[in-house]
mmCIF file of the N, C-alpha and C atoms, coordinates in Angstrom:
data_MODEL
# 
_entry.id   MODEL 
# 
loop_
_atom_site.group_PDB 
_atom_site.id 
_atom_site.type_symbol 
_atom_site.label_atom_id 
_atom_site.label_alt_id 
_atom_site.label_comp_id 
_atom_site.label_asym_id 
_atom_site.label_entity_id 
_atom_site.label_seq_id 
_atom_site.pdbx_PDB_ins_code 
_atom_site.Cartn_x 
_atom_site.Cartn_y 
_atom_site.Cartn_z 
_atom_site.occupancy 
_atom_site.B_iso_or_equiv 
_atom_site.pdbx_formal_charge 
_atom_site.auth_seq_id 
_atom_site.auth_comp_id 
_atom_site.auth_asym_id 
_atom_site.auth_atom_id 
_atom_site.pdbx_PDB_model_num 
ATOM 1   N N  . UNK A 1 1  ? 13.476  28.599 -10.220 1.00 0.00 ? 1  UNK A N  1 
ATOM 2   C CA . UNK A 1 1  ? 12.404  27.814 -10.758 1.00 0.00 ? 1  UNK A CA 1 
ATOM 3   C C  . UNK A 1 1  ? 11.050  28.472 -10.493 1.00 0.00 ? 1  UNK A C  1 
ATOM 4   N N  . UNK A 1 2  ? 10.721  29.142 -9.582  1.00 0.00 ? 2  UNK A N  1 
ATOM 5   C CA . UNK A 1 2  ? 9.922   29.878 -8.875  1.00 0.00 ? 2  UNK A CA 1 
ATOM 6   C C  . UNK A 1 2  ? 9.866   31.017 -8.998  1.00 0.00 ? 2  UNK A C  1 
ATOM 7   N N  . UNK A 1 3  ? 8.661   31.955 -9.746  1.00 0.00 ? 3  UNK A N  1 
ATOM 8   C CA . UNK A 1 3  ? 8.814   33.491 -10.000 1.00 0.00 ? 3  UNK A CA 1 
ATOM 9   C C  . UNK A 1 3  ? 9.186   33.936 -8.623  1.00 0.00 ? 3  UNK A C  1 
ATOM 10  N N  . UNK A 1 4  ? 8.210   33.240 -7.389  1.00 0.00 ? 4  UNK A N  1 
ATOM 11  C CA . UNK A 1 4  ? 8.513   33.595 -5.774  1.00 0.00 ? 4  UNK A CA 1 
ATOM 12  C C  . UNK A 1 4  ? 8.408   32.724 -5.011  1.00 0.00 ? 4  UNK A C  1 
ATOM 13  N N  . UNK A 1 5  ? 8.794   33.147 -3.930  1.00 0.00 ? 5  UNK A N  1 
ATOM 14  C CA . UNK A 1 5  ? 8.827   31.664 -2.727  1.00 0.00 ? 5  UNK A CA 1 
ATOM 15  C C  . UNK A 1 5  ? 7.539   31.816 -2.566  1.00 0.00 ? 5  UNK A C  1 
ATOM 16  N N  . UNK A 1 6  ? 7.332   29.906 -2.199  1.00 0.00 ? 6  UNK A N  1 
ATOM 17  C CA . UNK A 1 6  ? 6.008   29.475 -2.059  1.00 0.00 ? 6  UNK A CA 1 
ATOM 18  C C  . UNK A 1 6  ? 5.632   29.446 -1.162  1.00 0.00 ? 6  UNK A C  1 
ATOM 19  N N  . UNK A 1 7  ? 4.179   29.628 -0.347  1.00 0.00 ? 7  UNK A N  1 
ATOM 20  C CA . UNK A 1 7  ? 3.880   30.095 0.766   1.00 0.00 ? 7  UNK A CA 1 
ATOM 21  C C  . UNK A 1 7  ? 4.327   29.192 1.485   1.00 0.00 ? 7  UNK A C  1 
ATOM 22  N N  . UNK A 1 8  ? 4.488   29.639 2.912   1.00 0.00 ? 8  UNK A N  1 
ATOM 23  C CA . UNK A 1 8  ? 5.021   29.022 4.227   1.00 0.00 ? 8  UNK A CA 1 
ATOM 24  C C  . UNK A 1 8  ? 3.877   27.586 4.470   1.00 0.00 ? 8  UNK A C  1 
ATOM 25  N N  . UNK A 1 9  ? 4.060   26.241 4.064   1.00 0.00 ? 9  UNK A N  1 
ATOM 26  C CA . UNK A 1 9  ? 2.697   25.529 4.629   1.00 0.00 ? 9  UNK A CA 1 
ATOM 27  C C  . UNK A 1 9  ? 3.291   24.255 5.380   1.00 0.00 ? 9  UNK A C  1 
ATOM 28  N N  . UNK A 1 10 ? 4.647   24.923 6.269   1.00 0.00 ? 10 UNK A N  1 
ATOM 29  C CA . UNK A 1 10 ? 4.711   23.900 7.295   1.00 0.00 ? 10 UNK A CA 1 
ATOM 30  C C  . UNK A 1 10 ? 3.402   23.325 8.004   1.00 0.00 ? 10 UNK A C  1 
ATOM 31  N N  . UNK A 1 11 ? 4.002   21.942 8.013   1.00 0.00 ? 11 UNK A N  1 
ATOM 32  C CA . UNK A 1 11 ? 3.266   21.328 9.137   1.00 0.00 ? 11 UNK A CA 1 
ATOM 33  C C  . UNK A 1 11 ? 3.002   22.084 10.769  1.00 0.00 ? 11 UNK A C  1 
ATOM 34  N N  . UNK A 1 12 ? 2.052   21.911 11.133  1.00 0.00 ? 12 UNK A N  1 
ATOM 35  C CA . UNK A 1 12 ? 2.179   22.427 12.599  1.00 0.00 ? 12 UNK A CA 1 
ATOM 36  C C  . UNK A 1 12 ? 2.153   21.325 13.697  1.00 0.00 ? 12 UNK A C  1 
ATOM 37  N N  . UNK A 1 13 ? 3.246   20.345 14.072  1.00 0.00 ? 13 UNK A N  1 
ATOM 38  C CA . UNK A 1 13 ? 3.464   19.094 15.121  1.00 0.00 ? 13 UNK A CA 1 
ATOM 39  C C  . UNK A 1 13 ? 3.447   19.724 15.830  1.00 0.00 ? 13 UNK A C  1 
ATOM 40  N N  . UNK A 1 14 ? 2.407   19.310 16.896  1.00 0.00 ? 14 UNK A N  1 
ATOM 41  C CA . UNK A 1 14 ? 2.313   19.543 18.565  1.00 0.00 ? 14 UNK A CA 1 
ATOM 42  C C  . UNK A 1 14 ? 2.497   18.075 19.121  1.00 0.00 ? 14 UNK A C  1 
ATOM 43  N N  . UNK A 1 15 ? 2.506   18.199 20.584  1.00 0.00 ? 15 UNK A N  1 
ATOM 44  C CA . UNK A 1 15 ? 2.368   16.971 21.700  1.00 0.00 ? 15 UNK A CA 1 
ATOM 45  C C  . UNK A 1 15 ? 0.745   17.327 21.395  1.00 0.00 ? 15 UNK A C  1 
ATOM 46  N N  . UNK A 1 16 ? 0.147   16.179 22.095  1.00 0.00 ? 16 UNK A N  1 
ATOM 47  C CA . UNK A 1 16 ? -1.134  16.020 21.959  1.00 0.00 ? 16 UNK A CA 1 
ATOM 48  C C  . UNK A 1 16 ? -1.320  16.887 22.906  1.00 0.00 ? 16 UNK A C  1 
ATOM 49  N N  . UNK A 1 17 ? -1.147  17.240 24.438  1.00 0.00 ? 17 UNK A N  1 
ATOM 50  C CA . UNK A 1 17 ? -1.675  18.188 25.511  1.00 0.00 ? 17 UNK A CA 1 
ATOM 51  C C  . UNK A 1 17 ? -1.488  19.606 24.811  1.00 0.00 ? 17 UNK A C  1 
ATOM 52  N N  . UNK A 1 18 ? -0.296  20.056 23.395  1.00 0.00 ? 18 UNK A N  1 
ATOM 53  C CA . UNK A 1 18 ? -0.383  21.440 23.026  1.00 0.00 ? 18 UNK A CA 1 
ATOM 54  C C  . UNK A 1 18 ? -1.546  21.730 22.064  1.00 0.00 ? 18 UNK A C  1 
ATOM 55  N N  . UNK A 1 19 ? -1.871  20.496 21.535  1.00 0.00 ? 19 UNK A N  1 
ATOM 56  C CA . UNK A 1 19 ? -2.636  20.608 20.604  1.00 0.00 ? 19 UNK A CA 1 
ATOM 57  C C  . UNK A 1 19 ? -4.141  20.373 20.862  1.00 0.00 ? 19 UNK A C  1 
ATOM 58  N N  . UNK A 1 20 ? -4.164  19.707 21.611  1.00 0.00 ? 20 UNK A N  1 
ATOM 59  C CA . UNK A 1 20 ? -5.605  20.199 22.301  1.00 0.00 ? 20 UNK A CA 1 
ATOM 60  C C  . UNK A 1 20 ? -5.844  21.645 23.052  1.00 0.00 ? 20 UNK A C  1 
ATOM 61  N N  . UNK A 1 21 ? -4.411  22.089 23.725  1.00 0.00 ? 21 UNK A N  1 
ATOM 62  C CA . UNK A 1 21 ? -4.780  23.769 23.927  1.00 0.00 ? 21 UNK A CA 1 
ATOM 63  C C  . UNK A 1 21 ? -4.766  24.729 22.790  1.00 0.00 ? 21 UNK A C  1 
ATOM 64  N N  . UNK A 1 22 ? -4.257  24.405 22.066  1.00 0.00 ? 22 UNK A N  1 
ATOM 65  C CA . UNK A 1 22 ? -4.014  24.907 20.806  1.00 0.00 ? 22 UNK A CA 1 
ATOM 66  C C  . UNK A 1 22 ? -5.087  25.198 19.930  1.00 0.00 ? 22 UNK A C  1 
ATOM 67  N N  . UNK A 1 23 ? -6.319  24.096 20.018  1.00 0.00 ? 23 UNK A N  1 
ATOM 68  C CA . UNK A 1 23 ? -7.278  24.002 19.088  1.00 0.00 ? 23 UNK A CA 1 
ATOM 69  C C  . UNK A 1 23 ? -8.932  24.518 20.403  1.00 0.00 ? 23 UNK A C  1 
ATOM 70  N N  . UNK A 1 24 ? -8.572  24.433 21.615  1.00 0.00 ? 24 UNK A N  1 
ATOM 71  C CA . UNK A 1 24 ? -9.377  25.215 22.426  1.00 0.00 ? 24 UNK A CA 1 
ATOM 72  C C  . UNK A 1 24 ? -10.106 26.540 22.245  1.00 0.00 ? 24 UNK A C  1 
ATOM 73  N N  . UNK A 1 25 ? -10.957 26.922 22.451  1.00 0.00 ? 25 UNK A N  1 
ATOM 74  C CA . UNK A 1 25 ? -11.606 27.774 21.695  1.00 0.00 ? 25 UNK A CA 1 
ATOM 75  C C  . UNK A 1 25 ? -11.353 28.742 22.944  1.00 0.00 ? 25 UNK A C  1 
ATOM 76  N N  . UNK A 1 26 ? -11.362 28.217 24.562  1.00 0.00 ? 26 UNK A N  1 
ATOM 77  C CA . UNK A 1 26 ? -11.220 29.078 25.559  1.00 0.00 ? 26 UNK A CA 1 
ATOM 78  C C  . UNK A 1 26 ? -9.993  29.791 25.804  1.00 0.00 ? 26 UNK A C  1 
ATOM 79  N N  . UNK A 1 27 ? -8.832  28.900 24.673  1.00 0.00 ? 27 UNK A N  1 
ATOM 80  C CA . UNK A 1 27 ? -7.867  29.590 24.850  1.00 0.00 ? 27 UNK A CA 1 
ATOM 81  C C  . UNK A 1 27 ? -7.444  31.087 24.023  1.00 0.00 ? 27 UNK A C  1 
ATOM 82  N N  . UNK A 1 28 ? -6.590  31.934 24.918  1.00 0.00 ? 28 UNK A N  1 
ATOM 83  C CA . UNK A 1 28 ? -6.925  33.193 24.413  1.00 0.00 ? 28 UNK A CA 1 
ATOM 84  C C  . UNK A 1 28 ? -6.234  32.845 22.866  1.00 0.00 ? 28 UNK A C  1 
ATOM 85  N N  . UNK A 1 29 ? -6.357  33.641 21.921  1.00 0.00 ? 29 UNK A N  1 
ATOM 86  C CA . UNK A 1 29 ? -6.189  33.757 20.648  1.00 0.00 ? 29 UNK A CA 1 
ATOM 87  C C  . UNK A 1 29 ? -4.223  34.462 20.652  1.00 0.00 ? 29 UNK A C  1 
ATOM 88  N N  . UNK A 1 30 ? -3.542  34.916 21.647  1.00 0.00 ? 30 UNK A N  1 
ATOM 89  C CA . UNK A 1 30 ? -2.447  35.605 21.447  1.00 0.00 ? 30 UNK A CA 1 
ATOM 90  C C  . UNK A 1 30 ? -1.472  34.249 22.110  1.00 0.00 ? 30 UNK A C  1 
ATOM 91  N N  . UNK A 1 31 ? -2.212  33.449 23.428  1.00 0.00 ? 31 UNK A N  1 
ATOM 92  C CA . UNK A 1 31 ? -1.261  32.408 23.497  1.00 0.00 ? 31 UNK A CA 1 
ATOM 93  C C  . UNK A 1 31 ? -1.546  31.054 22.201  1.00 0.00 ? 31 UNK A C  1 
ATOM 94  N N  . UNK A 1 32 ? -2.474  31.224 21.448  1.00 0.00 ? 32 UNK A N  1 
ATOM 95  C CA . UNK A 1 32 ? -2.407  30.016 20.489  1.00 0.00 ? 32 UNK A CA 1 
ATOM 96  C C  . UNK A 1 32 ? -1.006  30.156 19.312  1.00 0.00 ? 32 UNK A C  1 
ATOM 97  N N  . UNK A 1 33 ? -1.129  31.818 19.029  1.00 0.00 ? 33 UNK A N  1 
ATOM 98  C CA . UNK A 1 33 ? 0.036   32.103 18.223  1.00 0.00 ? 33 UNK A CA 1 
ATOM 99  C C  . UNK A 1 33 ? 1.345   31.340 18.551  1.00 0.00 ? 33 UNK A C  1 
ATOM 100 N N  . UNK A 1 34 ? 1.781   31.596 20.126  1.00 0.00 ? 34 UNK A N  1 
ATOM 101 C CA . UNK A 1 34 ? 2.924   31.258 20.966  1.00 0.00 ? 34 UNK A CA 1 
ATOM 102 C C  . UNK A 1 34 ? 2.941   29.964 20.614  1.00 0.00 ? 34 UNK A C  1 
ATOM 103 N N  . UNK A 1 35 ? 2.052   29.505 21.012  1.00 0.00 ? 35 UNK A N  1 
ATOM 104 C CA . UNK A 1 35 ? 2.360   27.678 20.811  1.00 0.00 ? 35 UNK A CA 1 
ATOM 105 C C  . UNK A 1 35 ? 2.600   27.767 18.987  1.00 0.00 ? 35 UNK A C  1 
ATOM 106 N N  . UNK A 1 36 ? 2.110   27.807 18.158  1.00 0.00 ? 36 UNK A N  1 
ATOM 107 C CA . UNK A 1 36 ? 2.728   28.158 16.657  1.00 0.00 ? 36 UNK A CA 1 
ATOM 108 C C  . UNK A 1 36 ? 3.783   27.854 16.849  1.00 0.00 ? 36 UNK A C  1 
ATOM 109 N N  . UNK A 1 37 ? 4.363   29.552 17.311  1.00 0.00 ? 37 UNK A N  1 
ATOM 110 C CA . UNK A 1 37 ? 6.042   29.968 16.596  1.00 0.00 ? 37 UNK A CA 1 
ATOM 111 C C  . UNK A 1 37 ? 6.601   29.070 17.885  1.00 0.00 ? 37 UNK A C  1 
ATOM 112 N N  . UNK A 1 38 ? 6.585   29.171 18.996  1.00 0.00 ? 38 UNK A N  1 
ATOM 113 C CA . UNK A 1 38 ? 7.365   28.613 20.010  1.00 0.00 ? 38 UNK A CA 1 
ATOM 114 C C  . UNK A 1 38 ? 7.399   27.191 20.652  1.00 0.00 ? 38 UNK A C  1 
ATOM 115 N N  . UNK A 1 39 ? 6.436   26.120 20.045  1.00 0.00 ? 39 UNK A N  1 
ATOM 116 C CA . UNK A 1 39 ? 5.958   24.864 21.270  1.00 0.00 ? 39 UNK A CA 1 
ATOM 117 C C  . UNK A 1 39 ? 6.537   23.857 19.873  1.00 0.00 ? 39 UNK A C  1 
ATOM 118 N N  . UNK A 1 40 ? 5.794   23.943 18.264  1.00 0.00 ? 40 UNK A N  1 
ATOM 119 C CA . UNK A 1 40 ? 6.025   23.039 17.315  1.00 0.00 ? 40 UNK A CA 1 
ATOM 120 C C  . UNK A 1 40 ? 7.193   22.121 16.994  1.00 0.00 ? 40 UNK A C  1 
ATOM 121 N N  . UNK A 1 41 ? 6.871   21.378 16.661  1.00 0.00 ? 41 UNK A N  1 
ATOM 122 C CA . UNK A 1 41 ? 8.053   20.973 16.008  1.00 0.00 ? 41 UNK A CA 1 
ATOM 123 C C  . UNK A 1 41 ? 8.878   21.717 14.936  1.00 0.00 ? 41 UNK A C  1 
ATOM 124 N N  . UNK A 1 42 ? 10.599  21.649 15.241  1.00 0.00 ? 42 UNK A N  1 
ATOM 125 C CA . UNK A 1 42 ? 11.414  22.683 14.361  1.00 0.00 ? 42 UNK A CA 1 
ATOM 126 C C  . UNK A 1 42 ? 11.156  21.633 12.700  1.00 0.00 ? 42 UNK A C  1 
ATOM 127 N N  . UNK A 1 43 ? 11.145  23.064 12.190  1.00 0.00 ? 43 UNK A N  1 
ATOM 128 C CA . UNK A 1 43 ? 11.367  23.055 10.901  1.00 0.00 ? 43 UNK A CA 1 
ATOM 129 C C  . UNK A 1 43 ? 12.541  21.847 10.128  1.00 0.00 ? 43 UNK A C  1 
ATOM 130 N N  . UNK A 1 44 ? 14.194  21.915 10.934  1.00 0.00 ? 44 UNK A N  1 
ATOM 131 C CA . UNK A 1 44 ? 14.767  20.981 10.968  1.00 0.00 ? 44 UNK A CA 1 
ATOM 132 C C  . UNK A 1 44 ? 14.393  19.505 10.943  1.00 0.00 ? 44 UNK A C  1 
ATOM 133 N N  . UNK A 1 45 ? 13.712  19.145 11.262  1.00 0.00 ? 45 UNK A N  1 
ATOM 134 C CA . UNK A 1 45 ? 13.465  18.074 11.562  1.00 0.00 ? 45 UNK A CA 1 
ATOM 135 C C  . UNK A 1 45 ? 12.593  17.404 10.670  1.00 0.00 ? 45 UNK A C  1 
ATOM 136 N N  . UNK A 1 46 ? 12.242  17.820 9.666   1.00 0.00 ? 46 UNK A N  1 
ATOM 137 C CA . UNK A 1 46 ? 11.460  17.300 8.601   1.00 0.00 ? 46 UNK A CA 1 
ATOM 138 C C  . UNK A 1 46 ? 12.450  17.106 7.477   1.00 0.00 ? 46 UNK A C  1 
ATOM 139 N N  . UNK A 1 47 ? 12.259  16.357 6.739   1.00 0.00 ? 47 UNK A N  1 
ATOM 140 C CA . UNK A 1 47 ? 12.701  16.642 5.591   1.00 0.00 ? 47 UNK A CA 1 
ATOM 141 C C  . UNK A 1 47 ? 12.511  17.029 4.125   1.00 0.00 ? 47 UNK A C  1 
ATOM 142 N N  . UNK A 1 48 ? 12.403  18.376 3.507   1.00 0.00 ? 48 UNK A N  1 
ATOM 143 C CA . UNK A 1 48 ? 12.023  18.785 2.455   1.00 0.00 ? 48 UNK A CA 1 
ATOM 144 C C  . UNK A 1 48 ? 12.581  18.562 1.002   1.00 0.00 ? 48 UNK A C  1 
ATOM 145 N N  . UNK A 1 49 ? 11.382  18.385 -0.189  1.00 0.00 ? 49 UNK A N  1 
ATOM 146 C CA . UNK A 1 49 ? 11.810  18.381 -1.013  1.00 0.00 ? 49 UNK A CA 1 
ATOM 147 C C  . UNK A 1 49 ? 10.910  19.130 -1.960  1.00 0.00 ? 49 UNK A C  1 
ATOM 148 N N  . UNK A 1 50 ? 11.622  19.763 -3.430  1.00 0.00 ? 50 UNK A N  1 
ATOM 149 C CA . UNK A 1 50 ? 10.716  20.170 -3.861  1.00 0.00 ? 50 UNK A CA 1 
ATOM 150 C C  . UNK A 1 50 ? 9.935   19.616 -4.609  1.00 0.00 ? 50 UNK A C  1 
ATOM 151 N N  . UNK A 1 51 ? 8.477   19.821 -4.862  1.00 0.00 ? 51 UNK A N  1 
ATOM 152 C CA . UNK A 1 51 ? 7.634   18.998 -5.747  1.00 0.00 ? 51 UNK A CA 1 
ATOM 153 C C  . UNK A 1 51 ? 6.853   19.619 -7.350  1.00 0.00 ? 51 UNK A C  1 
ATOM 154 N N  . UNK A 1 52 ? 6.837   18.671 -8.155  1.00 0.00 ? 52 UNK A N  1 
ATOM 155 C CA . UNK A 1 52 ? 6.663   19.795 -9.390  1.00 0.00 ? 52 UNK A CA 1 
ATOM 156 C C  . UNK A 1 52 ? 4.667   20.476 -8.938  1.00 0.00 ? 52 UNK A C  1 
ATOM 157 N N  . UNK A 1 53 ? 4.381   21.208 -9.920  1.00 0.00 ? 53 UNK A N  1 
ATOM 158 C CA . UNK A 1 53 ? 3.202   21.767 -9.966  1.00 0.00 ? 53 UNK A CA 1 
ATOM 159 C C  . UNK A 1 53 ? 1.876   20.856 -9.630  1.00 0.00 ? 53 UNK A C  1 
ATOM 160 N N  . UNK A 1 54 ? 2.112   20.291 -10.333 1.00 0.00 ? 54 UNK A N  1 
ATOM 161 C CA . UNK A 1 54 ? 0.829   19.214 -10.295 1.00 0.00 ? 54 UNK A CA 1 
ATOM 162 C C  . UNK A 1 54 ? 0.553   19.036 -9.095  1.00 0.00 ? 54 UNK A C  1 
ATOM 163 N N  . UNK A 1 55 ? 1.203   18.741 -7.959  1.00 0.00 ? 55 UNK A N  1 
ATOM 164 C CA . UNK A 1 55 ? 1.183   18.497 -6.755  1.00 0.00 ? 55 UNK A CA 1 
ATOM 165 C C  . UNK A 1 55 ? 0.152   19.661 -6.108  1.00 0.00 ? 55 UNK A C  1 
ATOM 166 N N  . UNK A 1 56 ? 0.199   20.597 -6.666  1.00 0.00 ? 56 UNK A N  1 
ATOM 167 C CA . UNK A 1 56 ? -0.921  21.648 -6.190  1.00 0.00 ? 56 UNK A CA 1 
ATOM 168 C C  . UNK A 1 56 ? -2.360  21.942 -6.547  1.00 0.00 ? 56 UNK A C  1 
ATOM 169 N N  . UNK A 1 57 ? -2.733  20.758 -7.073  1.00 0.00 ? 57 UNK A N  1 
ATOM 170 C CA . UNK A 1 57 ? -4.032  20.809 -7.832  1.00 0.00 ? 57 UNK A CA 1 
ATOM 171 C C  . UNK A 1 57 ? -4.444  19.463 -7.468  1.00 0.00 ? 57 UNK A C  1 
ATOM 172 N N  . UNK A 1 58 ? -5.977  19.148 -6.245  1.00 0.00 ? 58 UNK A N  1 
ATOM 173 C CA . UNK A 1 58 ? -6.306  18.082 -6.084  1.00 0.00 ? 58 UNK A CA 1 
ATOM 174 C C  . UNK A 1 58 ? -6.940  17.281 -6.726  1.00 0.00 ? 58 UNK A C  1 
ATOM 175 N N  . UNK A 1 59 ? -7.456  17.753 -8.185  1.00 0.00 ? 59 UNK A N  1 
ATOM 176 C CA . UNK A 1 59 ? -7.526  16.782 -8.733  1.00 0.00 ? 59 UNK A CA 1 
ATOM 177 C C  . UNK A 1 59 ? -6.389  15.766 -9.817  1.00 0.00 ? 59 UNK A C  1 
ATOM 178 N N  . UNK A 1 60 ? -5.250  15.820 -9.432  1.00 0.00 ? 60 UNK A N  1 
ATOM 179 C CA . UNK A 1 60 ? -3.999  15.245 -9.926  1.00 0.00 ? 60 UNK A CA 1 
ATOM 180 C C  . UNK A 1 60 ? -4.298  13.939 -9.176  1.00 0.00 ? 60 UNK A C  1 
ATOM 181 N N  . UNK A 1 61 ? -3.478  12.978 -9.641  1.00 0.00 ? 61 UNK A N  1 
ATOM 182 C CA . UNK A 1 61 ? -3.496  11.522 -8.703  1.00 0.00 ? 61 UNK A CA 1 
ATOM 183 C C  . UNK A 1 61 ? -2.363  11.146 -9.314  1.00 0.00 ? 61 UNK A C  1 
ATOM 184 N N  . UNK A 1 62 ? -1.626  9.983  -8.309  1.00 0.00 ? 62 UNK A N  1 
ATOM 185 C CA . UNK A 1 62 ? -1.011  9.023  -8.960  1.00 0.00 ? 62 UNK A CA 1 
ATOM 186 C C  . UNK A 1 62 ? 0.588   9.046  -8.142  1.00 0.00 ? 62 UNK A C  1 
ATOM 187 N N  . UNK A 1 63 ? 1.271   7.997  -8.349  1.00 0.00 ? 63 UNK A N  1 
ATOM 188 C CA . UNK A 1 63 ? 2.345   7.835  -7.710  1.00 0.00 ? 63 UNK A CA 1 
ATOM 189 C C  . UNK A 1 63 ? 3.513   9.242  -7.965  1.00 0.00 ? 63 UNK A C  1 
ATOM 190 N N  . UNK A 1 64 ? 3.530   9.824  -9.330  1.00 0.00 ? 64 UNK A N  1 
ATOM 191 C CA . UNK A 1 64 ? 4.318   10.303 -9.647  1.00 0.00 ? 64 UNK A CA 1 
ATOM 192 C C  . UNK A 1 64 ? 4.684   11.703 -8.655  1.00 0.00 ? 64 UNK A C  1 
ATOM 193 N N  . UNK A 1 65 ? 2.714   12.300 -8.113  1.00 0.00 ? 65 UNK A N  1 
ATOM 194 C CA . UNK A 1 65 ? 3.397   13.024 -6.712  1.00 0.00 ? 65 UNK A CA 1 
ATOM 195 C C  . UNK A 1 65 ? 3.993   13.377 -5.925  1.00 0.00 ? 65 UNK A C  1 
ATOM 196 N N  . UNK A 1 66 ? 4.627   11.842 -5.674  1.00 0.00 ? 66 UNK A N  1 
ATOM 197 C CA . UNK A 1 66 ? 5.025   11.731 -4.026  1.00 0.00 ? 66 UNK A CA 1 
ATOM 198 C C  . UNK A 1 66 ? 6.742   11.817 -4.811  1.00 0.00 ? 66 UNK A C  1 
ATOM 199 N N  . UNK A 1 67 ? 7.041   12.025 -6.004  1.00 0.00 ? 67 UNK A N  1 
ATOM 200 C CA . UNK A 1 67 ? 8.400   11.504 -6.100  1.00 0.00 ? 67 UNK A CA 1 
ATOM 201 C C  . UNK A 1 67 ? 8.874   13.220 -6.301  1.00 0.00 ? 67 UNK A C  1 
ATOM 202 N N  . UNK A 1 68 ? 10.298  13.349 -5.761  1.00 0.00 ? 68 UNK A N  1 
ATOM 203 C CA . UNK A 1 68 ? 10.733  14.919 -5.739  1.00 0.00 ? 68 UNK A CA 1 
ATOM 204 C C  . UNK A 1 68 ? 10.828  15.548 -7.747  1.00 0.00 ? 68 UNK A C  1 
ATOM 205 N N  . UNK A 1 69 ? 11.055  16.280 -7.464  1.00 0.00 ? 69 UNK A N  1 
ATOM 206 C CA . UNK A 1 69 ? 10.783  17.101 -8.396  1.00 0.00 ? 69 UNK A CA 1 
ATOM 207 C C  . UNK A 1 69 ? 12.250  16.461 -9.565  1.00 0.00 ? 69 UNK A C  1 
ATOM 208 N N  . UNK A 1 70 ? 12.027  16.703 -10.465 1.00 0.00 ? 70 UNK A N  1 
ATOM 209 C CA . UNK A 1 70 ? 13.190  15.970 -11.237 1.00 0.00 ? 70 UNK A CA 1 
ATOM 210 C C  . UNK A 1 70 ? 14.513  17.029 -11.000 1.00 0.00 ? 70 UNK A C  1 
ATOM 211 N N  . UNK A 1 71 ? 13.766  18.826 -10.995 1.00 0.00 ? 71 UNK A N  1 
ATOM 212 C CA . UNK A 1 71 ? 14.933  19.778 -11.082 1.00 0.00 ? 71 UNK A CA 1 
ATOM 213 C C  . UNK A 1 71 ? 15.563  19.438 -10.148 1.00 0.00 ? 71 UNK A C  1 
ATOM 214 N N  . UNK A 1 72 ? 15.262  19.240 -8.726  1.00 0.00 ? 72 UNK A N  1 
ATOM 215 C CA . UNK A 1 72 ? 16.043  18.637 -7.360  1.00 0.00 ? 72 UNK A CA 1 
ATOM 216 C C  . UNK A 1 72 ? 17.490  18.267 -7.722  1.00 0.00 ? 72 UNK A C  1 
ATOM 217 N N  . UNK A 1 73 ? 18.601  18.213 -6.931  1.00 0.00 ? 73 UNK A N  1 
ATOM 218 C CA . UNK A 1 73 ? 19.948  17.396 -6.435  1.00 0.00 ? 73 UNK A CA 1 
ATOM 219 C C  . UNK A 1 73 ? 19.407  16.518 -6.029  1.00 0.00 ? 73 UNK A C  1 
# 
């Protein structure tokens, strides 16, 4: 459906104590990465679906958004 995969725009879930180090400005810039790939919430744990185009353009509105893509299982 996709000429290419669409960019990576997981969510990034922290605990509130990672995410306040996380968003620290004193913290060094190589441990903020770490908390990224290593502290977040897994990927698993969400549940994905795909959504048609429109969904990528903020000026779209309306219920039909939030509903998965028709190509979907």
């Amino acid at each position: 459906m996709y000429d290419s995969e669409p960019a990576d725009r997981r969510p990034l879930v922290l605990s509130p104590e990672l995410a306040r180090e996380w968003t620290d400005s004193a913290t060094d810039p190589a441990h903020t990465a770490e908390i990224a790939r290593e502290c977040c919430t897994p990927v698993d744990a969400f549940e994905w679906y795909k959504v048609g185009k429109a969904v990528g353009n903020v000026r779209n509105q309306g219920q039909d958004l939030i509903r998965p893509d028709s190509g979907t299982a």
